[in-house]
Every structure is written in C-alpha cells, then in structure tokens.
C-alpha positions as CSV (number, residue, x, y, z in Angstrom):
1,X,-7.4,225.2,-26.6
2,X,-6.9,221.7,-24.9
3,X,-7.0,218.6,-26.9
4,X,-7.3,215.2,-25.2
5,X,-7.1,212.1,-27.3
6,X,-9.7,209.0,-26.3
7,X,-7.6,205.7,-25.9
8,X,-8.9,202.2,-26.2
9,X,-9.4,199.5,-24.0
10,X,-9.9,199.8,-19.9
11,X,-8.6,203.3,-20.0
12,X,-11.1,205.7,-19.7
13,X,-11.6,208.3,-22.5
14,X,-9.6,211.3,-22.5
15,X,-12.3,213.7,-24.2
16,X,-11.8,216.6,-26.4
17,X,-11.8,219.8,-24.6
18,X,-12.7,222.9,-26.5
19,X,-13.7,227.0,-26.0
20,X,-16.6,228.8,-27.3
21,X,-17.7,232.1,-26.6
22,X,-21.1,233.2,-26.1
23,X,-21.5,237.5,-27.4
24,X,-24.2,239.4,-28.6
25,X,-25.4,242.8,-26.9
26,X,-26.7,243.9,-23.7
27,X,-29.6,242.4,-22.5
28,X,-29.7,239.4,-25.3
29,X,-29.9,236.7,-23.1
30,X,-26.0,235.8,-22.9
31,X,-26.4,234.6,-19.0
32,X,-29.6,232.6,-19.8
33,X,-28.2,230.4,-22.6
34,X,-24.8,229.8,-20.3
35,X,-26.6,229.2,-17.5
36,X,-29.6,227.0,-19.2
37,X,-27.2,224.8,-20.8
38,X,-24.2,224.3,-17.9
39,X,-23.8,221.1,-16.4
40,X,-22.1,222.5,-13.9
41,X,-23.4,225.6,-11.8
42,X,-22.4,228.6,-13.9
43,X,-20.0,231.4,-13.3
44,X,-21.8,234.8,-12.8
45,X,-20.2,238.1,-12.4
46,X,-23.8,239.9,-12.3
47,X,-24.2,243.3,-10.9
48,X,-27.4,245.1,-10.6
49,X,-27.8,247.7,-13.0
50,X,-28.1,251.3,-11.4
51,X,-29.7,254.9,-12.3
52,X,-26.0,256.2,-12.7
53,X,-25.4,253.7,-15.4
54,X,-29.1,254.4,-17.3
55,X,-27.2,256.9,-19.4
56,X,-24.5,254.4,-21.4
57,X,-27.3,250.9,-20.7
58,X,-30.0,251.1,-23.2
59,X,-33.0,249.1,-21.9
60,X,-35.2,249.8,-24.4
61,X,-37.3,247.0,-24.9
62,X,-35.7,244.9,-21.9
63,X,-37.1,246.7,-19.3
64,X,-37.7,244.3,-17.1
65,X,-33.5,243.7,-17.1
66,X,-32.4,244.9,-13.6
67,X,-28.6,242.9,-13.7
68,X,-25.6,243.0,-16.1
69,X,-22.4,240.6,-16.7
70,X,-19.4,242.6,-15.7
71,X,-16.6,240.4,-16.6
72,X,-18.0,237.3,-18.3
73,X,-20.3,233.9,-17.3
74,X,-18.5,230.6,-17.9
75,X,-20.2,227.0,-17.8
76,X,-19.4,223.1,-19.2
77,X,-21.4,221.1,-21.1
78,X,-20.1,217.6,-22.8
79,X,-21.7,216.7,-26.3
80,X,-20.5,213.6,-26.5
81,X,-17.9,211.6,-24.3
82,X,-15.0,212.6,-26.2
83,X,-16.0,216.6,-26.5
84,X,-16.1,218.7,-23.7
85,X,-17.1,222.5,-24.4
86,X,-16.2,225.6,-21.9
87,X,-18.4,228.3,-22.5
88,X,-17.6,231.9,-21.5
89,X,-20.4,234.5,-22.2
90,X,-18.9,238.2,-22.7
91,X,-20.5,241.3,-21.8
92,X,-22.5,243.4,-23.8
93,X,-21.7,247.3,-23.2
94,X,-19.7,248.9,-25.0
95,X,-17.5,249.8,-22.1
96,X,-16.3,246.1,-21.2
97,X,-15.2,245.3,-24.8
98,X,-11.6,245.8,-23.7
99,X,-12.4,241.9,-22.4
100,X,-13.4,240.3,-25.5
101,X,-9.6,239.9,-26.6
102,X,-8.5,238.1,-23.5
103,X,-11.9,235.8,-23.7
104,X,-11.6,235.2,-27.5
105,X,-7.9,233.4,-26.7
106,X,-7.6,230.1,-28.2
107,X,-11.6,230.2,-28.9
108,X,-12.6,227.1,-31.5
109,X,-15.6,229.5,-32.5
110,X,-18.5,232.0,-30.8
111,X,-22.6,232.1,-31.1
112,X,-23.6,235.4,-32.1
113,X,-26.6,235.5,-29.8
114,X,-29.1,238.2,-31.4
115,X,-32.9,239.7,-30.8
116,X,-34.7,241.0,-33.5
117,X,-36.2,243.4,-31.2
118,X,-32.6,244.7,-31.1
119,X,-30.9,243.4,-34.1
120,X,-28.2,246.3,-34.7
121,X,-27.0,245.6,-31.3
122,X,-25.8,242.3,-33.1
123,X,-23.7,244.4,-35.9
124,X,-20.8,244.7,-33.3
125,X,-20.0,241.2,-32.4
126,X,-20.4,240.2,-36.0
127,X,-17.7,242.4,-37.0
128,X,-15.8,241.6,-34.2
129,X,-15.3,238.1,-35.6
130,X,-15.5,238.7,-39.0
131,X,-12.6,240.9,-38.5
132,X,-10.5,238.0,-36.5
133,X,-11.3,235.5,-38.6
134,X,-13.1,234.0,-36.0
135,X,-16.2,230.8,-37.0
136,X,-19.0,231.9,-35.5
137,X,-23.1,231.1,-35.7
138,X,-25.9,233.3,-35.2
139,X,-28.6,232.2,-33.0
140,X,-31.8,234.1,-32.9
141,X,-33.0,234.0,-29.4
142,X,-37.1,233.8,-30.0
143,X,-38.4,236.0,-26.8
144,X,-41.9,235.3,-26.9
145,X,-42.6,239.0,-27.2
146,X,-40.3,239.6,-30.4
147,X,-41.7,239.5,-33.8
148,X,-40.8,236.5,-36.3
149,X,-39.0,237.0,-39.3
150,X,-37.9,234.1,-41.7
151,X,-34.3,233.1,-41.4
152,X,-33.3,234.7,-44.4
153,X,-34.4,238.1,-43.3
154,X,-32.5,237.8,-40.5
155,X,-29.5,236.7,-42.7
156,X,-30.0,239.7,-44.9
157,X,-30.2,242.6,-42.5
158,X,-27.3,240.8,-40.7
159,X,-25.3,240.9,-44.1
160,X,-24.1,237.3,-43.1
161,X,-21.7,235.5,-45.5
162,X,-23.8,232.5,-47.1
163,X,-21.7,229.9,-44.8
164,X,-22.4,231.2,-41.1
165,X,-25.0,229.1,-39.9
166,X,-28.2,231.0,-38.4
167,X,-30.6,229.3,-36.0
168,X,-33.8,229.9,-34.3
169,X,-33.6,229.1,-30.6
170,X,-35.0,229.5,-27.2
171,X,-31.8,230.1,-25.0
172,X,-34.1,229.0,-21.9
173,X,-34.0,225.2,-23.5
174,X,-31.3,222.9,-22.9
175,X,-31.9,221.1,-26.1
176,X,-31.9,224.1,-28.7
177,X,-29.0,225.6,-27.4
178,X,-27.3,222.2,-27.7
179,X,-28.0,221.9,-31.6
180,X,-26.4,225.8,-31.8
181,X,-22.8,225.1,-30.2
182,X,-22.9,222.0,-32.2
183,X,-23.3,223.8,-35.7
184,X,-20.5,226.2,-34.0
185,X,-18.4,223.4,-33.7
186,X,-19.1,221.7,-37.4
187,X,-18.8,225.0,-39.2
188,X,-15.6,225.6,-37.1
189,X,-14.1,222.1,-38.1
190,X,-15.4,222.6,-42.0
191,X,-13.7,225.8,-42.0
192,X,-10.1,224.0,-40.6
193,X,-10.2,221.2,-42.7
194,X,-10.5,223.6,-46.0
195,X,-8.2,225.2,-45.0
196,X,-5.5,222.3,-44.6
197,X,-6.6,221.4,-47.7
198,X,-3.9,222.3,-51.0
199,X,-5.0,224.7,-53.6
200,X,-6.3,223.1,-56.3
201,X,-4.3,225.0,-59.2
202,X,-5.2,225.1,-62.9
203,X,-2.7,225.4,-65.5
C-alpha cells in the first residue's frame, strides 16, 4: 500500500492511497461494480467466452454472460480528498486463481461480491480470505431476477463470522457500491487498531 499524508496550508493535500480487491465467482458481476464505480475508465481484460471453454464455465443461471475477466479489471475512485481507493476485480474460474496471490499484495481489504442465485460460488473467496487473514465484506449483488433473502440468511449459509459486514447492493449504482468499499475500509481499520491495541491481562 501507499500512504500519503495531507499537509496544511497552500499545499495541496496529499491523499491516502489504498488497495481493495473486488472477488466473488464467475459471472457475479465483478466487472460491473469496477466499472460502475471508476472515476476513471476501467481496466478490462475481457475475452469472449467460447464453446471450448463451456465444459470448466458454468453459466447456469447467467446465460446471457457471453465475456469473462482473464487477468483482472482495475479502476479509482476517491471517497474523500484525503483517500484514494484502487480497485482490482479478480477473476472468477477456478483456473485463474493462481492470480489472486499476486492481486491480494499489500491489499487494505476485499468485497466478497456474491448472488444468491449462486451462493456456493461465494464459499471460495470467503475462505480465501479467511485463510489470509485478510478484512473483507460481503455484498450481495440484488440481480432483479434473484430471490430475496434477509441479511441474516445470507450470513448463515455464508457461515460469516458476526464481524464481516454484509450488504445488499446493486453493483450497477455508483452510490451503493460506494457505501460497500467504505464499510471495507472501516472494518479494515477497526480490525488494525485492535490489533495495536495491548492485551488487557487479568491477574
């Protein structure tokens, strides 16, 4: 991560720049939320999906998908003037997993982007960051033609710890996407400031 400091006076500010990564599986609407949210024009490494790949991409209830990120999409977006976020979206096969160590490299925190149409393809990248002790947030992207389940079921099936922050959100709108990287970035600081914090010890 890069850390700028803001200064005082005539000099301009200096922001805070940090990483978050975008996962979830294939077809969850990693590109959309990137893309929908960028200030600048995204980063893209789409390739149309094709029949010799039909056997290892499950479109089963995306069938209307016809593209795939191959490598990752990347886009900006500044919260306030002092915090800048980079956003790098991973892929979602199986097959371009090997990628997710290089992008999760000096990552602040991720969004777990999920579809209850599709929810165990969300098991993965949970573990994934569970296991590196990465902060992370679920978002529930709300496709209008997916079913509606309370937060806590969602939670539940998920087998979330009661401290990951889950949100509803429509990763086509600027706005709700916003109010997920920010709970990313709050949970991430919470979780650094506990753990500066001393033990508290009990004699």
């Amino acid at each position: 991560m890069v850390f700028g400091r803001s200064s005082r006076g005539q000099r301009p500010i200096e922001p805070v720049t940090l990483k978050i990564l975008v996962a979830g599986g294939f077809g969850v609407g990693k590109t959309t939320l990137v893309g929908g949210v960028s200030e600048i024009k995204p980063l893209r490494t789409e390739e149309l999906l094709t029949e010799a790949g039909r056997p290892v991409d499950d479109i089963a209830g995306i069938e209307g998908k016809t593209t795939t990120t191959v490598a990752m999409d990347f886009g900006r977006i500044t919260l306030r003037d002092d915090l800048v976020l980079y956003l790098f979206g991973t892929p979602g096969q199986d097959r371009f997993w090997f990628l997710w160590d290089e992008l999760a490299q000096g990552a602040l925190g991720a969004v777990v982007l999920a579809d209850t149409r599709r929810l165990e393809d969300s098991f993965a990248a949970v573990d994934y960051f569970e296991r590196r002790d990465i902060p992370f947030a679920v978002a529930v992207n709300c496709f209008e033609d997916a079913a509606r389940f309370p937060a806590e079921t969602v939670r539940t099936a998920l087998d979330l710890d009661p401290e990951v922050p889950l949100l509803m959100c429509d990763a086509r709108r600027r706005e709700s996407v916003k109010d997920v990287l920010v709970a990313v970035v709050e949970h991430a600081m919470i979780r650094a400031r506990k753990q500066r914090e001393p033990a508290v010890t009990t004699s």
